[in-house]
C-alpha positions in Angstrom: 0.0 0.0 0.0 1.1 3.6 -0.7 1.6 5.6 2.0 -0.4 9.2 1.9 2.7 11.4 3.3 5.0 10.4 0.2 2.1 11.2 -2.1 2.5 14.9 -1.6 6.4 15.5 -1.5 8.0 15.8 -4.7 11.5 13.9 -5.2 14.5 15.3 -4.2 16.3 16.2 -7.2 20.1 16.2 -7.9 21.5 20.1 -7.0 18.6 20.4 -5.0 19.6 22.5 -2.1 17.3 20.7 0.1 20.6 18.3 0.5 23.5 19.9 0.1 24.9 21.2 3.3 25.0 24.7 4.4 28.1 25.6 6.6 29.3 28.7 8.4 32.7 30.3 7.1 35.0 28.9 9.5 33.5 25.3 8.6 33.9 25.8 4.9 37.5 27.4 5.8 38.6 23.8 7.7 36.7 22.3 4.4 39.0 24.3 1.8 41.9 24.7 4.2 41.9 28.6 3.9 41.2 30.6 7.5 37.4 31.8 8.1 39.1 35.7 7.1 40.0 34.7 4.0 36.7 32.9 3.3 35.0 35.9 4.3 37.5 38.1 1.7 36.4 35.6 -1.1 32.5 36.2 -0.7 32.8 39.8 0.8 35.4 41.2 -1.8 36.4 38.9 -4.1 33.0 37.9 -5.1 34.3 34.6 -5.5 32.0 32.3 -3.2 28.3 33.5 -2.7 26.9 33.5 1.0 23.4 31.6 1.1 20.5 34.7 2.5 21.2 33.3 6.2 25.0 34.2 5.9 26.4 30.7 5.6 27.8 28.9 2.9 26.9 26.2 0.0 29.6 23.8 0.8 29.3 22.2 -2.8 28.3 25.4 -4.7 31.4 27.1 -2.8 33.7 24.4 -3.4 32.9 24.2 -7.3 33.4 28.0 -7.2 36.7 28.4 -5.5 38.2 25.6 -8.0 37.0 27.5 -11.1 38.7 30.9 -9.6 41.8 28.6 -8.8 42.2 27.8 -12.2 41.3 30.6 -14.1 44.1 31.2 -16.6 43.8 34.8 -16.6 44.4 35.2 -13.0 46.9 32.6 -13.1 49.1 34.0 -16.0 48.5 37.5 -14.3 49.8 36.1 -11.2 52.8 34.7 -13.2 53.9 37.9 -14.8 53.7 40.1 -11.9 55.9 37.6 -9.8 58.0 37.5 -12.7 58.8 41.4 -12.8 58.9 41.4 -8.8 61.8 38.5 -9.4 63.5 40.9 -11.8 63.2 43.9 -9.9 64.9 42.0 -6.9 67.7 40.5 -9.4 68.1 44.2 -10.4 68.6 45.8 -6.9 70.3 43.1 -5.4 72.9 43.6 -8.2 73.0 47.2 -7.5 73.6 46.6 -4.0 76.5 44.0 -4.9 78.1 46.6 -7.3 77.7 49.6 -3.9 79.6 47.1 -1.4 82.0 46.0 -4.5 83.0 49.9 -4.5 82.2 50.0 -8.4 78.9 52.0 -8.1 78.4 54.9 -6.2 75.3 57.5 -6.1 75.5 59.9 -9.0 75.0 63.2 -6.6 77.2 62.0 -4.4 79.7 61.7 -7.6 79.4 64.9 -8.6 79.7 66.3 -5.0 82.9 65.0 -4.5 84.1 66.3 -8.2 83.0 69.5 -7.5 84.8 69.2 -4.0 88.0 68.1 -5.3 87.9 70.6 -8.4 86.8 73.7 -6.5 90.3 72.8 -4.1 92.5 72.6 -7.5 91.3 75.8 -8.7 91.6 77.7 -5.0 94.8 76.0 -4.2 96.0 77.1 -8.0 96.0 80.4 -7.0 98.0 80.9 -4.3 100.4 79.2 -5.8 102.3 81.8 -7.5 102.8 83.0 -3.6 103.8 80.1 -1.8 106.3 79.8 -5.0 107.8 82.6 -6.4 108.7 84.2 -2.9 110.4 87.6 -3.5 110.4 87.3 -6.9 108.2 89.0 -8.7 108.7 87.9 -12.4 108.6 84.7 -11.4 105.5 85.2 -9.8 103.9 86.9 -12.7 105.1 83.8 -14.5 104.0 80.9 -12.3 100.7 83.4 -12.2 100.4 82.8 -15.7 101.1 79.3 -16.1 98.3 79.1 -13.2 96.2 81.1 -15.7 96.7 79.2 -19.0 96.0 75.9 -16.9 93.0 76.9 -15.9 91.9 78.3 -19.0 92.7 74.8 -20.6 90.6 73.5 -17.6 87.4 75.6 -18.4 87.3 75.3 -22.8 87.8 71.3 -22.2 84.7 71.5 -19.3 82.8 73.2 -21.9 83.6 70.6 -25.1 82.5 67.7 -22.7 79.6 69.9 -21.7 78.6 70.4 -25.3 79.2 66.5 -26.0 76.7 65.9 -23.8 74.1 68.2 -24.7 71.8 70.4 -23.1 70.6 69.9 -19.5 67.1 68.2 -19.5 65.0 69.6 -17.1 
């Protein structure tokens, strides 16, 4: 005989979500193996998993969803290429750094800081040179004060070819 009750139910069908179970985040976290905050990141901002209307999860549904995002090749390949430049920029600086400790790179400023430095004591030293020198003598002061002159003239028009060379400043 056919019982009345089973008269009125209709079959459960497959995907009906009558049977599949509905979990809380940290439940489908342990389920995935990701923490309950990053469940909560992939329904809340990643829009990856969907949260059922009473906050909890589709284990199935959730499950199926997270694969798919896993193996999305356009978030894998854009995964691949940013690691990819990070690798590079790190190759790059750690070979900069190698180059500073090796003594065979130094800052550009602090480069020409030091030039200037170094040329501004040349040129001031230059000219008291015809004093220290010459003494008492004052044609040979006149004529060390002229060497001392030409030298620096020589100084200044080979500056300005290299300056020239290199064109103008760029702003």
């Amino acid at each position: 005989m056919t019982d009345a009750s089973t008269l009125n139910q209709t079959p459960a069908r497959r995907g009906d979500r009558r049977d599949r179970p509905a979990v809380t985040a940290t439940q489908l976290g342990v389920h995935l193996g990701l923490t309950r905050q990053r469940i909560c990141v992939l329904a809340d901002v990643e829009h990856v998993i969907e949260r059922l209307p009473d906050s909890r999860f589709d284990q199935d549904a959730c499950r199926l969803a997270y694969l798919k995002w896993l193996r999305d090749p356009a978030r894998r390949s854009a995964r691949t290429e940013a690691d990819a430049e990070f690798v590079k920029a790190k190759a790059e600086m750690l070979r900069l750094r190698i180059a500073e400790k090796q003594r065979s790179l130094i800052p550009f400023d602090e480069a020409v800081a030091h030039m200037e430095e170094l040329v501004g004591l040349f040129i001031s030293r230059l000219s008291g040179f015809a004093a220290r020198c010459g003494g008492r003598d004052l044609a040979m002061r006149r004529a060390i004060d002229q060497a001392v002159y030409d030298l620096r003239l020589e100084i200044s028009e080979a500056a300005s070819k290299l300056a020239e060379q290199c064109g103008p400043d760029e702003p």
